[in-house]
C-alpha positions as CSV (number, residue, x, y, z in Angstrom):
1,X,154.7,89.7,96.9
2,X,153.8,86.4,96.8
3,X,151.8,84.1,94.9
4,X,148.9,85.3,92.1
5,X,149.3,88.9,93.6
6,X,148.7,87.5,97.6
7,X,150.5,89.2,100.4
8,X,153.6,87.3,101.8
9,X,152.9,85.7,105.0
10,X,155.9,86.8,106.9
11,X,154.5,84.3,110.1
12,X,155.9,81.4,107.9
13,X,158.7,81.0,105.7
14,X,159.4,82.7,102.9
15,X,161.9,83.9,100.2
16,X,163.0,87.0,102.0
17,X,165.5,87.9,99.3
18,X,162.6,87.4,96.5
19,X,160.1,89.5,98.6
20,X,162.3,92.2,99.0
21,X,163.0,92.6,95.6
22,X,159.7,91.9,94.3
23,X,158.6,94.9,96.4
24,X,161.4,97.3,95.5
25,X,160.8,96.7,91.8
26,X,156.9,97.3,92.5
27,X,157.9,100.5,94.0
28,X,159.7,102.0,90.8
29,X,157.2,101.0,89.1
30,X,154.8,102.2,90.8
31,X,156.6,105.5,91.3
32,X,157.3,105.8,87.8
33,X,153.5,105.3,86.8
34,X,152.8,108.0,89.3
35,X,154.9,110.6,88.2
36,X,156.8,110.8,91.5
37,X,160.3,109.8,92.6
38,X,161.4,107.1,94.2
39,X,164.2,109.2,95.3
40,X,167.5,108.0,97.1
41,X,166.3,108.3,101.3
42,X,162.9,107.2,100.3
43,X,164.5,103.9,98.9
44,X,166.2,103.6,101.6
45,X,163.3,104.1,103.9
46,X,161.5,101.5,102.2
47,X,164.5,98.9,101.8
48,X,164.6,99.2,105.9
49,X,161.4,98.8,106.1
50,X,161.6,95.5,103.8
51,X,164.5,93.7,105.9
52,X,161.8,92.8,108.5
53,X,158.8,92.2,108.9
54,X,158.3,93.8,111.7
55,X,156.4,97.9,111.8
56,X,159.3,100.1,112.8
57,X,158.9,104.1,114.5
58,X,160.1,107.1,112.6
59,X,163.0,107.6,115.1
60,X,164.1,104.1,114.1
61,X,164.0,104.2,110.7
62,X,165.8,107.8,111.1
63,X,168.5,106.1,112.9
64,X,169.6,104.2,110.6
65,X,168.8,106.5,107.5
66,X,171.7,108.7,109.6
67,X,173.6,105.6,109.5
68,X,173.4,105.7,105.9
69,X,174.1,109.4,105.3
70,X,171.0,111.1,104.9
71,X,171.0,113.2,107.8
72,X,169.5,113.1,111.3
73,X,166.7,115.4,111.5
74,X,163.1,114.0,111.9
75,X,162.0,115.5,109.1
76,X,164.1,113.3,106.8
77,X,162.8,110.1,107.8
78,X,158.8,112.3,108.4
79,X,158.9,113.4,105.0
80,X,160.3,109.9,103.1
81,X,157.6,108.0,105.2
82,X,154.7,109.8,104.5
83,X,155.8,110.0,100.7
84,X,155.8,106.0,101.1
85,X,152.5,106.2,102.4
86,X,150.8,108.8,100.1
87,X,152.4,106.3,97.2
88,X,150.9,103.1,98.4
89,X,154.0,101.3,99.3
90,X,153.9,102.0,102.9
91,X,151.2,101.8,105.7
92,X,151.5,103.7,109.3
93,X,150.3,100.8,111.9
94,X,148.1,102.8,114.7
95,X,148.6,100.4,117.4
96,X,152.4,100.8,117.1
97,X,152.3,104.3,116.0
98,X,155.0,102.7,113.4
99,X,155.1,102.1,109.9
100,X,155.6,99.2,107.3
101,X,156.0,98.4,104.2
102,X,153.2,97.5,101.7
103,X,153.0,93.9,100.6
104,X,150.4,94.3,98.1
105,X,151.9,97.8,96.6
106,X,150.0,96.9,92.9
107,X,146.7,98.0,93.6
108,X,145.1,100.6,96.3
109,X,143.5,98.8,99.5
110,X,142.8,99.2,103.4
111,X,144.3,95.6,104.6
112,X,143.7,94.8,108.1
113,X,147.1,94.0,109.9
114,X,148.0,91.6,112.2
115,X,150.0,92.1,114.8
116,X,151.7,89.5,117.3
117,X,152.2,91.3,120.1
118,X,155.3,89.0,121.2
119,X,158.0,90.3,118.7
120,X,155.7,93.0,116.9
121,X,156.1,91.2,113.2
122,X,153.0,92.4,110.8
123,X,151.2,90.9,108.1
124,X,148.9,92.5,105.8
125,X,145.4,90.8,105.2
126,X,143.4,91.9,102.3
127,X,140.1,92.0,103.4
128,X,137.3,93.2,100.7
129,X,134.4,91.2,102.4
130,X,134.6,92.8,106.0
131,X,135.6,96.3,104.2
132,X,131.8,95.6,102.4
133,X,130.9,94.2,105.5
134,X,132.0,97.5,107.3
135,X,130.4,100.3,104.3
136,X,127.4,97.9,104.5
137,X,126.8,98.9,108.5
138,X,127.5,102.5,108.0
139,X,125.5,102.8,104.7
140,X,122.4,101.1,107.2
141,X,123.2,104.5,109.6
142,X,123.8,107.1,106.7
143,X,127.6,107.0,107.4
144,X,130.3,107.8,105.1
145,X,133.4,105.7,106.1
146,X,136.4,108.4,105.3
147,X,139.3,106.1,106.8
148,X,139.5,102.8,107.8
149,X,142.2,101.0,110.1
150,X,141.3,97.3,111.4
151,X,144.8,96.1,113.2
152,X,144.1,92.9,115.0
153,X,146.6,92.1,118.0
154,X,147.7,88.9,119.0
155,X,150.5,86.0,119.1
156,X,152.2,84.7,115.5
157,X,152.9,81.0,115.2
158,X,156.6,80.9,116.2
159,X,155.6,82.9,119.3
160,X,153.3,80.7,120.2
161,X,154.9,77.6,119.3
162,X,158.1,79.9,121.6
163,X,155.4,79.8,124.5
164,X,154.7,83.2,124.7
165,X,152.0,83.9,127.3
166,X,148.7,84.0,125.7
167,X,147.1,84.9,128.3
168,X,143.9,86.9,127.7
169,X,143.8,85.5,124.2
170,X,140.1,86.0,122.8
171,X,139.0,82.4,121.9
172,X,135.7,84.0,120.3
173,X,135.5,85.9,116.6
């Protein structure tokens, strides 16, 4: 996590080593406070999720939890995934039908992501004024938001900076 509580910007650097760590430790905790178990595939699920920044499919994280040992049936990886999600300390990204891990796993929230669409890295955005921005429209048409994902696509700074076609990039909000 970074500083005061702030996700970490994985677009610029970072301490990689200190993030991952940071996060790991908010899992147990986190677990712990929970009453569930962090147990040793779903660790494992979310320290491969931590090495990058990038979302990652079931089938890949499954892949390398065989690697590891833990079997090579889907519903290893299914089932250590969704636990990660249910506990905060994952999110499934739509867009990539993939999942990452949480960089803000202290307190419950809908980020939006952000997406380059280059080399697929994700960062998480906390957003509270467009998610009251957002129960503010549907409140004005008697709408009860149940689930919210706001993934915004585009071209991180090293792609850009890498030259990476931006081509039909929206110049407008």
């Amino acid at each position: 996590m970074g500083d005061e509580g702030m996700p970490v910007d994985p677009f610029h650097d970072h301490d990689h080593d200190a993030c991952t760590a940071a996060m790991l430790d908010a899992a147990e905790q986190r677990s712990k406070k929970a009453g569930a178990r962090l147990t040793p595939v779903r660790r494992r699920a979310l320290e491969i999720l931590l090495e990058t920044h990038r979302a990652m499919g079931a089938y890949e994280v499954l892949q390398r939890l065989s690697e590891d040992g833990f079997g090579n049936q889907p519903p290893v990886a299914y089932r250590a995934l969704d636990f990660l999600v249910e506990q905060g300390l994952a999110h499934r990204v739509q867009r990539l039908n993939a999942y990452t891990a949480c960089h803000t796993p202290g307190h419950d929230h809908s980020p939006a992501f952000l997406i380059c669409r280059n080399c697929e890295t994700v960062a998480e955005a906390d957003t509270p004024e467009l998610h009251d921005a957002l129960k503010l429209l549907a409140a004005k048409g008697d709408f009860l938001i149940e689930r919210r994902t706001i993934e915004l696509l585009g071209l991180c700074p090293a792609c850009r900076a890498a030259g990476a076609d931006t081509a039909g990039a929206d110049s407008g909000a």
